[in-house]
VOTI-382067 format. One line per 4 residues: number of its first residue (from 1); their letters; for each residue x, y, z of N, C-alpha, C. Coordinates in Angstrom, 2 decimals. Atoms other than C-alpha are relative to their C-alpha. Layout:
! VOTI-382067
NUM	A	X:Y:Z:X:Y:Z:X:Y:Z | ...
//
This chain:
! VOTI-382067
1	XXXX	-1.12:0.11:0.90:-32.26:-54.27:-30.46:0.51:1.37:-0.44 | -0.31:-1.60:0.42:-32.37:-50.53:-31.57:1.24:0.75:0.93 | -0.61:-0.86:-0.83:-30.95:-49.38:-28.24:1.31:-0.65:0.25 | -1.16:0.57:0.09:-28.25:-51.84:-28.26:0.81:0.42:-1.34
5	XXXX	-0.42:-0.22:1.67:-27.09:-50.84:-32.07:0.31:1.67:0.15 | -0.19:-1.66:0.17:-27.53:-47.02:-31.13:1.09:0.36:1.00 | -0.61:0.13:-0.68:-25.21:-47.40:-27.87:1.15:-0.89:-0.71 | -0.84:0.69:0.48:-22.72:-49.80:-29.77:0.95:1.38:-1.00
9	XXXX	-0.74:-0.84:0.73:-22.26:-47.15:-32.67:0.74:1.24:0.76 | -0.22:-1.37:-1.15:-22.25:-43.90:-29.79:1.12:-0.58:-0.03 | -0.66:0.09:-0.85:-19.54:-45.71:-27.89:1.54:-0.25:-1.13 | -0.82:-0.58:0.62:-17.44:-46.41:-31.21:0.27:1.47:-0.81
13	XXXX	0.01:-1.18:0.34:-17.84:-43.02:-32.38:1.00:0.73:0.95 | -0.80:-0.39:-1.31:-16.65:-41.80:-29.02:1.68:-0.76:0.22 | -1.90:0.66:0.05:-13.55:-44.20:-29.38:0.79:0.74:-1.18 | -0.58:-0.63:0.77:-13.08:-42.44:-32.59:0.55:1.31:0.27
17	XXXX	-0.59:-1.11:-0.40:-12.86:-38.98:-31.21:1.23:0.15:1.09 | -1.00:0.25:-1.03:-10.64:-40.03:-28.18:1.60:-0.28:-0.67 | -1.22:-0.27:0.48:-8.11:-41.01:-30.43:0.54:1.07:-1.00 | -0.43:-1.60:0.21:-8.30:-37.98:-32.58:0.96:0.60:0.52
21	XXXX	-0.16:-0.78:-0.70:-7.90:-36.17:-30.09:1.51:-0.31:0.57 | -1.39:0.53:-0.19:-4.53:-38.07:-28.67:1.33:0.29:-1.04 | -0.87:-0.50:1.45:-3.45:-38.11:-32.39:0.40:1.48:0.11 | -0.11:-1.31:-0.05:-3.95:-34.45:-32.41:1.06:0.95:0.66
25	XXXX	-0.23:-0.42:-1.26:-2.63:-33.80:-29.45:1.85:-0.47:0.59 | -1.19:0.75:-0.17:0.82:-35.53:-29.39:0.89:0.55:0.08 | -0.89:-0.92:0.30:2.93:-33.13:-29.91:-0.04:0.91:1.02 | 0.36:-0.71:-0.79:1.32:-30.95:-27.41:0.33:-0.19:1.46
29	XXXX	-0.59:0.20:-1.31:3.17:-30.73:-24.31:-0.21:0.36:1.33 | 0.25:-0.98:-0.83:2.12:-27.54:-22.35:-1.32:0.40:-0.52 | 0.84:-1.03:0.51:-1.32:-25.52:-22.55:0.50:0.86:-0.96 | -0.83:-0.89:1.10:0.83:-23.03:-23.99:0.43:-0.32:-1.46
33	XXXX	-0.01:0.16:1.02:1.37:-24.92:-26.96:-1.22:0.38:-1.11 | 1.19:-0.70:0.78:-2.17:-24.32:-27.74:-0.28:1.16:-0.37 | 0.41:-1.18:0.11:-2.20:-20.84:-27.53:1.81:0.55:-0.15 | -1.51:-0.75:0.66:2.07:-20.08:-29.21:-1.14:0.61:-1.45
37	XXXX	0.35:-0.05:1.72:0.17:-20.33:-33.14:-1.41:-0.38:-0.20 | 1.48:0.13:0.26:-3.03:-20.45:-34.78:0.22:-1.04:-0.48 | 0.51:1.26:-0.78:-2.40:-24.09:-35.19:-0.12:-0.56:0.81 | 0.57:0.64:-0.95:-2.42:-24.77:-32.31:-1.02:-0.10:0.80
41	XXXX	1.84:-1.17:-0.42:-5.71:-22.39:-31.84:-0.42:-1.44:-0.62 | 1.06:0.87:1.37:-7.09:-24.61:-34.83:0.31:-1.29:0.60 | 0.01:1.30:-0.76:-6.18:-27.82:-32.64:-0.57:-0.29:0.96 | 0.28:-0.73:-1.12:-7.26:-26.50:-29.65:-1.97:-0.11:0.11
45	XXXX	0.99:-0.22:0.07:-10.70:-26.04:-31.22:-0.81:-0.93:-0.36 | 0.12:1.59:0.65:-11.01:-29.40:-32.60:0.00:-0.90:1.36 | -0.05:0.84:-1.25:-10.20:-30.86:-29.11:-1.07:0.31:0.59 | 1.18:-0.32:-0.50:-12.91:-28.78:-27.87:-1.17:-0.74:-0.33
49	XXXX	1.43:0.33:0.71:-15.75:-29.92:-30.07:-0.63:-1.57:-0.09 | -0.11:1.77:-0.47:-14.69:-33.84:-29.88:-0.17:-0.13:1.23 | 0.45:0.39:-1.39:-14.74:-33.55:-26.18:-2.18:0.69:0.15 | 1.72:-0.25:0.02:-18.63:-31.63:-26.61:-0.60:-1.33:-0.67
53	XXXX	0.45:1.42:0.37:-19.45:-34.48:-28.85:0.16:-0.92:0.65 | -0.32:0.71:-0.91:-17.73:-36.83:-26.29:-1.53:-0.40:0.47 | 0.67:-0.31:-1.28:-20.02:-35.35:-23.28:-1.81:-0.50:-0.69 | 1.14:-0.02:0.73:-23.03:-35.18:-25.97:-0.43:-1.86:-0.15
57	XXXX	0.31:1.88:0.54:-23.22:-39.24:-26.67:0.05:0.04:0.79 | 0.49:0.57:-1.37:-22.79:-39.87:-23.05:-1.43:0.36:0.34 | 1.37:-0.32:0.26:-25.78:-38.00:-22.90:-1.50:-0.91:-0.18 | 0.81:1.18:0.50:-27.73:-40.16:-25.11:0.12:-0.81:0.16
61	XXXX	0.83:1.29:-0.28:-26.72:-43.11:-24.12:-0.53:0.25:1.31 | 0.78:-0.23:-1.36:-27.92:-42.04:-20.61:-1.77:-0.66:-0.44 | 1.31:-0.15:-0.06:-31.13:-41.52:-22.21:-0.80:-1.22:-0.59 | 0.50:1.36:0.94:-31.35:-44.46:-24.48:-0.41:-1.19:0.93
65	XXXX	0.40:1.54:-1.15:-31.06:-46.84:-21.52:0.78:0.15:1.63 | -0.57:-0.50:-1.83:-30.38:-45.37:-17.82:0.52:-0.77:0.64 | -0.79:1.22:-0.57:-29.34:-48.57:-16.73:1.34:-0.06:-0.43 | -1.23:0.39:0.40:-26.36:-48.59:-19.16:1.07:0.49:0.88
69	XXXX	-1.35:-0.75:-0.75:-23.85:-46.35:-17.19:-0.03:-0.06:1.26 | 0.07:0.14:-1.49:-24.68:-47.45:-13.77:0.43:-1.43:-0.42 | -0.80:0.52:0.35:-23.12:-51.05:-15.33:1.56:0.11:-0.07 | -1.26:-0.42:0.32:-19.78:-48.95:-15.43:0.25:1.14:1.00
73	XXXX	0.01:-0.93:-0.78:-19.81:-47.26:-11.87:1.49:0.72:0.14 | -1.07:-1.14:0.25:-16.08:-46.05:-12.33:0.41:0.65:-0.54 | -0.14:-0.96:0.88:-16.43:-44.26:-14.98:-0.76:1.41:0.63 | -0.05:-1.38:-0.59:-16.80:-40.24:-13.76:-1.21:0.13:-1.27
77	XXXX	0.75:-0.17:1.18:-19.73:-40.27:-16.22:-0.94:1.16:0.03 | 0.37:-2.13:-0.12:-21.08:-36.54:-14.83:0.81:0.62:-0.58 | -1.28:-0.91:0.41:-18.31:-35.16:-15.45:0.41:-0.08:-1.42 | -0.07:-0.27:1.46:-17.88:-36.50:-19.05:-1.41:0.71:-0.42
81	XXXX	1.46:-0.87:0.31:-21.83:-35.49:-19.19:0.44:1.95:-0.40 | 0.09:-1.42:0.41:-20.37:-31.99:-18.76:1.33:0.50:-0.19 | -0.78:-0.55:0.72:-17.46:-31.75:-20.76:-0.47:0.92:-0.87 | -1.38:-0.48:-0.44:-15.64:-29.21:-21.61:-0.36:0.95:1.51
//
């Protein structure tokens, strides 16, 4: 039950940052927007840290239950492993 409850919260957590990050990000058209102004630095850096956190919960649930993400073989789930 634990590992189901700890993978449930991960995966909304991870829905939380995804839209952050969209939110955040909306406005943002070009790379270059990130790097005109130091908000867009300070956005920039925020996108960063939600995608590490992202990569970081995939992580764990890997570890929580190895089976889970082989359930969901089209998801690129290395590759979120090693975001950014």
């Amino acid at each position: 039950m634990y590992k189901e409850s700890r993978i449930r919260s991960l995966l909304l957590r991870i829905e939380e940052a995804i839209v952050l990050i969209l939110d955040q990000t909306k406005q943002i058209k070009s790379s270059d927007d990130f790097l005109k102004t130091s908000h867009g630095m300070f956005i920039l850096g925020g996108v960063c840290m939600q995608l590490i956190f992202i990569g970081e919960s995939v992580k764990v649930i890997s570890s929580t239950d190895p089976t889970y993400l082989k359930k969901y073989p089209d998801m690129p789930w290395n590759e979120i492993m090693g975001l950014p």
